[in-house]
MIMAR-677517 format. One line per 3 residues: number of its first residue (from 1); their letters; for each residue x, y, z of N, C-alpha, C, CB. Coordinates in nm, 3 decimals. Glycine has a CB too. Layout:
N
NUM	A	X,Y,Z,X,Y,Z,X,Y,Z,X,Y,Z ~ ...
END
This chain:
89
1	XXX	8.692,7.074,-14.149,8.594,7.105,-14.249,8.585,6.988,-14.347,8.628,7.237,-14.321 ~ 8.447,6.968,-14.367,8.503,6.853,-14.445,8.527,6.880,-14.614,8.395,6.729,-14.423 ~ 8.505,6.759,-14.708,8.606,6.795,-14.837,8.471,6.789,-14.960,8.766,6.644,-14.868
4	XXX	8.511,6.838,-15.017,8.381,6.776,-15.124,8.258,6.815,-15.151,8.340,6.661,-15.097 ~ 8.238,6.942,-15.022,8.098,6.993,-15.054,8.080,7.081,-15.074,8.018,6.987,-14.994 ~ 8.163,7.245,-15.099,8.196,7.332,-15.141,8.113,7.318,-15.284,8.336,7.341,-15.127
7	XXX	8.050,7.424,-15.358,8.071,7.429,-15.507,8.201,7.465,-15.586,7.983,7.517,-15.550 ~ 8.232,7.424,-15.710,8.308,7.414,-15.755,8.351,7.580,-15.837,8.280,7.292,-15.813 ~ 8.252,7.679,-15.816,8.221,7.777,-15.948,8.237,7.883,-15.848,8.056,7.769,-16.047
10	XXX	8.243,7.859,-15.740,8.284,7.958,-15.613,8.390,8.041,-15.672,8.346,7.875,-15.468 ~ 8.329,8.200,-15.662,8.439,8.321,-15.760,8.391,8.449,-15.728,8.432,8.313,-15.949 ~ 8.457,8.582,-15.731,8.426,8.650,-15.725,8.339,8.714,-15.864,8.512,8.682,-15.670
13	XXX	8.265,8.776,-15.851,8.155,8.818,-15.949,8.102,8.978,-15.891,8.016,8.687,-15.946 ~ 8.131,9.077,-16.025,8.096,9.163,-16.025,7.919,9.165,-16.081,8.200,9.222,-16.084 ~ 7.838,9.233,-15.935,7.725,9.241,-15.986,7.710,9.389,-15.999,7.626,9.170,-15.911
16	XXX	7.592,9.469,-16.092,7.605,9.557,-16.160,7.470,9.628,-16.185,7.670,9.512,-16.260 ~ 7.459,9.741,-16.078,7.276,9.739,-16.068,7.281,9.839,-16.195,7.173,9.819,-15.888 ~ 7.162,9.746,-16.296,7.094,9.777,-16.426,7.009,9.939,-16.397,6.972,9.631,-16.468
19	XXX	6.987,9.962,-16.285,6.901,10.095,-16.307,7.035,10.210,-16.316,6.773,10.129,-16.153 ~ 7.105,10.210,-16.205,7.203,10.341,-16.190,7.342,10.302,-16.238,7.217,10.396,-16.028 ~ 7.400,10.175,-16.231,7.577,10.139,-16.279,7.631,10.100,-16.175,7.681,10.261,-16.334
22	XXX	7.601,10.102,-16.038,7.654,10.041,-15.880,7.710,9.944,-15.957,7.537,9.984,-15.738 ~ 7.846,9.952,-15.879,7.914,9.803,-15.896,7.939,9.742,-15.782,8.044,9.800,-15.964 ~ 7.886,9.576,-15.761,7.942,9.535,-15.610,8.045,9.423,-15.643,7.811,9.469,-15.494
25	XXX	8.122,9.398,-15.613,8.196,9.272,-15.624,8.213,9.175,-15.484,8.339,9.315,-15.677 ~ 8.157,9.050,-15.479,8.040,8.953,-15.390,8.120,8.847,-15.470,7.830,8.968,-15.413 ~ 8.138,8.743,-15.346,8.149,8.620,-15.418,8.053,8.543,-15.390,8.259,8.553,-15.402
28	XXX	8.077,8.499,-15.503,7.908,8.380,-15.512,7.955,8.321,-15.624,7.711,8.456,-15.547 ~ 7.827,8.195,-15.636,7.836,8.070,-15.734,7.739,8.086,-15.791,7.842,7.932,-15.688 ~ 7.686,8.202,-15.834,7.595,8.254,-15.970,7.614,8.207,-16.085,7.606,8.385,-16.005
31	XXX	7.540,8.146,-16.145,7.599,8.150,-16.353,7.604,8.302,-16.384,7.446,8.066,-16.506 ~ 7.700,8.309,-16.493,7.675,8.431,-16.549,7.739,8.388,-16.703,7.748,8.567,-16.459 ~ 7.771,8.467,-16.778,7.753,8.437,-16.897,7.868,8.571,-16.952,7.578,8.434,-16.940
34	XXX	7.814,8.677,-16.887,7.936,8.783,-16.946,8.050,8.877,-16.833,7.841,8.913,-17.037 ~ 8.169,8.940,-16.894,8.232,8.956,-16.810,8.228,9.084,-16.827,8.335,8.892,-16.800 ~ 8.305,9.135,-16.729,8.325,9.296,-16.733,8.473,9.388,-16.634,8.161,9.353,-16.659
37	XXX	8.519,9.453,-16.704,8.607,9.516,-16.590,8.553,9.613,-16.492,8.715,9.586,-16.647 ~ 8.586,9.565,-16.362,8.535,9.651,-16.272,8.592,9.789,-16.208,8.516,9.576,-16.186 ~ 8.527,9.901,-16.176,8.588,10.015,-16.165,8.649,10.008,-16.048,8.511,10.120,-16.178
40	XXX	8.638,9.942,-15.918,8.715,9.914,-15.806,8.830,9.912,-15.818,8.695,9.819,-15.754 ~ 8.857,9.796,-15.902,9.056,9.743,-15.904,9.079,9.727,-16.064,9.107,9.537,-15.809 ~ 8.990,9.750,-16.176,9.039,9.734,-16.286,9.004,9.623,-16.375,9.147,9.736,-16.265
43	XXX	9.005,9.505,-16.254,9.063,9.325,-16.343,8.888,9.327,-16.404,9.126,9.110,-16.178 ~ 8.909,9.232,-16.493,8.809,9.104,-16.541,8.753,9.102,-16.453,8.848,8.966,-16.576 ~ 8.635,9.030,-16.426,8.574,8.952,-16.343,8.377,8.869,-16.431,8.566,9.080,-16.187
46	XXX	8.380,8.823,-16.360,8.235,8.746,-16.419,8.116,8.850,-16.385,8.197,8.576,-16.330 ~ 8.047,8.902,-16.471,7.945,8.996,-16.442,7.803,8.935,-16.406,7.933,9.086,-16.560 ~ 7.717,8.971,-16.330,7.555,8.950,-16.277,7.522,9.109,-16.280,7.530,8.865,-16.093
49	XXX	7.393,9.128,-16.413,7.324,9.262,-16.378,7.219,9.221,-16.301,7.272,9.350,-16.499 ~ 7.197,9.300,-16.200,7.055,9.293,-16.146,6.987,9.401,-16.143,7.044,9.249,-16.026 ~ 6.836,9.419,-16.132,6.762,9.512,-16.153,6.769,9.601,-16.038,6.643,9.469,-16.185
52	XXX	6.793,9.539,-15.916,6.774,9.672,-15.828,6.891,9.632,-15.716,6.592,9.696,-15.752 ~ 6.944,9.745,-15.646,7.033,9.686,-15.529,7.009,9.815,-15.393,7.231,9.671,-15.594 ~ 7.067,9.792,-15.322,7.078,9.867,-15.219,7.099,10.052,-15.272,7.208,9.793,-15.134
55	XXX	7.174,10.047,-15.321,7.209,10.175,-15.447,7.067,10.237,-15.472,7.278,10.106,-15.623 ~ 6.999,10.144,-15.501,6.892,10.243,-15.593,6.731,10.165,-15.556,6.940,10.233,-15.807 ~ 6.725,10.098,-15.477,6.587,10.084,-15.390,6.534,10.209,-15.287,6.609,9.952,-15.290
58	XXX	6.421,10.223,-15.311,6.352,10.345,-15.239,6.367,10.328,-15.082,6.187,10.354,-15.279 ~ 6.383,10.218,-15.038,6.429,10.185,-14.886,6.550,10.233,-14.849,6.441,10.042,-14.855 ~ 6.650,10.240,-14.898,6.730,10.286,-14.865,6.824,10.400,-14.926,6.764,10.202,-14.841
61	XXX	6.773,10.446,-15.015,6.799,10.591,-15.073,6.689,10.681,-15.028,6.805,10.593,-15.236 ~ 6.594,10.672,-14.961,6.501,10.732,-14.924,6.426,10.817,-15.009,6.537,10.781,-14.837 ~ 6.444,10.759,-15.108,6.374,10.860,-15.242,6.269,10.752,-15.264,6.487,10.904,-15.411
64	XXX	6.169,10.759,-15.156,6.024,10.682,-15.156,5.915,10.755,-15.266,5.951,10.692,-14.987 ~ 5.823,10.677,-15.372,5.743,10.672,-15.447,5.622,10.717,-15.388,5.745,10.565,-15.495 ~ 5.550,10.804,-15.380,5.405,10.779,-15.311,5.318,10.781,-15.400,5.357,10.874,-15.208
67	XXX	5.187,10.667,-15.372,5.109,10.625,-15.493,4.997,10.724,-15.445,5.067,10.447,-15.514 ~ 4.946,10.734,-15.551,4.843,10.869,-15.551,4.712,10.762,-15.500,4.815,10.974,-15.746 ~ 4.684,10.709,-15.386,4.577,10.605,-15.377,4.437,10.667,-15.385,4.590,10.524,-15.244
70	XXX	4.453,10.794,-15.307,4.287,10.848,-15.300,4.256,10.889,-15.492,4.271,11.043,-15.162 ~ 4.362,10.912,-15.596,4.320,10.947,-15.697,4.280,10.798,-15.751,4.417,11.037,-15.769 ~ 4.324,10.687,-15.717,4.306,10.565,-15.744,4.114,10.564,-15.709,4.425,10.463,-15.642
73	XXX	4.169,10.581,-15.585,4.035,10.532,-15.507,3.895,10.603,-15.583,4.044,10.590,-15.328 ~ 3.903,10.740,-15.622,3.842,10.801,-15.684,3.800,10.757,-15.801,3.888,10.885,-15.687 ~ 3.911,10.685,-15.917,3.865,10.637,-16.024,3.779,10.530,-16.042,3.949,10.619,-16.080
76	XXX	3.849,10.460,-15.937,3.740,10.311,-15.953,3.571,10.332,-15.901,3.814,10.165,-15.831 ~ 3.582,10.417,-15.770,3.412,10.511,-15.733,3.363,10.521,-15.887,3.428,10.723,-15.645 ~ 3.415,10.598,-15.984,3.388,10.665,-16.042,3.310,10.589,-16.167,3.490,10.739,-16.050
79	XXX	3.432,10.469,-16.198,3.414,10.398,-16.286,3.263,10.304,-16.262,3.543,10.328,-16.296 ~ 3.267,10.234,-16.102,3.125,10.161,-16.052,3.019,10.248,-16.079,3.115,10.126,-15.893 ~ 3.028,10.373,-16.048,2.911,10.461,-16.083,2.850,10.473,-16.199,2.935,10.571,-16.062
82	XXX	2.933,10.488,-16.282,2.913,10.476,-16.467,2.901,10.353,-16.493,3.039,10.527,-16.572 ~ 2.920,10.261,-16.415,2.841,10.082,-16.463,2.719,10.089,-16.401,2.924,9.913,-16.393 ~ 2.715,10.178,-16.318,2.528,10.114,-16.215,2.443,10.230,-16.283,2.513,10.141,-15.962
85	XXX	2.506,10.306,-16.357,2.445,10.417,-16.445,2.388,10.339,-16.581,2.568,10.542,-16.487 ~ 2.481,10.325,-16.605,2.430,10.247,-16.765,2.394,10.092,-16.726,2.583,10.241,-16.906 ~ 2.397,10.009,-16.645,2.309,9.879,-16.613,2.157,9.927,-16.595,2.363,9.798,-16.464
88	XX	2.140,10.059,-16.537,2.027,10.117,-16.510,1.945,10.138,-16.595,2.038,10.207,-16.463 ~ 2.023,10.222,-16.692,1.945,10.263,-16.837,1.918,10.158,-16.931,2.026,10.362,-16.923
END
């Protein structure tokens, strides 16, 4: 292997999904800035919040969003109609 090309900041880092509290501990060469004890084993470690993770994405919690499109679809009909109404008048 050779020598020298590794990063230097290579560490374990607790990341910390901001919606629900998931904790993963991942090593990576992230900046981070604050630390935190992790509920796994206890210690310190360098914290990364992120907004969403496996934990709490609709893909894989299966707690999928459905967008109301036909009420969408309806409004904007609705809205063109009331512009070709009053361009009219």
């Amino acid at each position: 292997m050779k020598k020298d090309i590794h990063p230097e900041n290579y560490r374990k880092v607790l990341f910390v999904d901001n919606s629900n509290g998931e904790e993963f501990l991942i090593s990576s060469c992230v900046a981070t800035k604050e630390t935190a004890k992790a509920k796994i084993d206890g210690k310190e470690y360098p914290m990364f919040g992120v907004e969403i993770s496996s934990s709490s994405h609709p893909f894989y919690t299966g707690n999928e969003k459905s967008l109301d499109t036909a009420g969408r679809a309806e409004k904007f009909r609705a809205r063109v109609a009331k512009a070709k109404a009053t361009k009219k008048a």
